[in-house]
Every structure is written in C-alpha cells, then in structure tokens.
C-alpha positions in Angstrom: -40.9 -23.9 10.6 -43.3 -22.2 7.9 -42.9 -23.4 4.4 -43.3 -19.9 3.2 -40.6 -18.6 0.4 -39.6 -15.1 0.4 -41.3 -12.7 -1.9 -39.2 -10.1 -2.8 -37.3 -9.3 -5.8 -34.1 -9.8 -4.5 -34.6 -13.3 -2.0 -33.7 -13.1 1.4 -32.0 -9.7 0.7 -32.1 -8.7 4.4 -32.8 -11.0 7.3 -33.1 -10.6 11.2 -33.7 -12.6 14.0 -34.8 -11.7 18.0 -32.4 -12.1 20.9 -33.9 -11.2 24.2 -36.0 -8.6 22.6 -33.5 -6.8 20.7 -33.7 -7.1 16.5 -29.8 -8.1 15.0 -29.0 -8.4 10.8 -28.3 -11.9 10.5 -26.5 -13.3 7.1 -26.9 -16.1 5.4 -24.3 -18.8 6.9 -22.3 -22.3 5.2 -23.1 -23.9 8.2 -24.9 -23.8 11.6 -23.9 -21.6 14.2 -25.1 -21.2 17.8 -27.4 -18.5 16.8 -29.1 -19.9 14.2 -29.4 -23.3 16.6 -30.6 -21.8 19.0 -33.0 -18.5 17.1 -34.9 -18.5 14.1 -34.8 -15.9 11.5 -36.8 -13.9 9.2 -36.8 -11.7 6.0 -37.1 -8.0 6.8 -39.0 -7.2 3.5 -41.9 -9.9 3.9 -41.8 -11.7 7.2 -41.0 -15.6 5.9 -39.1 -17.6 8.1 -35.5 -18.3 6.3 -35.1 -21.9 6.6 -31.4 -22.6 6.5 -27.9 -21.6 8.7 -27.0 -17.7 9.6 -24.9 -16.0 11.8 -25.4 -12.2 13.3 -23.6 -10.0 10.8 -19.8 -8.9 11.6 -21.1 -5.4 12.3 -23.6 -6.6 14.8 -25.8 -3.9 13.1 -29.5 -3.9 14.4 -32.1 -4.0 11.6 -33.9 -1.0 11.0 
C-alpha cells in the first residue's frame, strides 16, 4: 500500500479501481466491502492509492 496522500484540492474527489480490466467510480465506503477486500483503489486526479474502505458507485458509472 503506498503511503502517498492525495494532491488535489478537493481530497479524494474522484476514485476508481480495476476489475478484470475494466475502470469503475468507486466511493468512499463506512466499512469494508468485497470490492475494496478484494481491489485496491486510486484517485483519478493524481494516481495515490486511497487507503481506506469503498464500494463501486450505485450508478456503476465507469471513470472517464
């Protein structure tokens, strides 16, 4: 796990993670869920690894 901090002005604004290839939005989550067991996620503005629980947003929207 890097011990990098996000950089942007507004931390992790928007995050994603990689299943099978394919880029979902992820959002910051209370508690574990499979996903974030299981995947690890980034911020989409500068690349550092967000270090704590998300799920894959409701919409299942893929990041742009």
């Amino acid at each position: 796990m890097s011990a990098a901090a996000c950089l942007c002005p507004i931390r992790w604004r928007r995050l994603y993670t990689l299943i099978e290839g394919t880029r979902y939005e992820v959002k910051p989550s209370p508690i574990h869920t499979a996903t974030s067991l299981l995947f690890r996620a980034w911020c989409a503005g500068c690349g550092a690894e967000y270090p704590h629980p998300f799920r894959i947003s409701a919409a299942r929207d893929q990041a742009a």
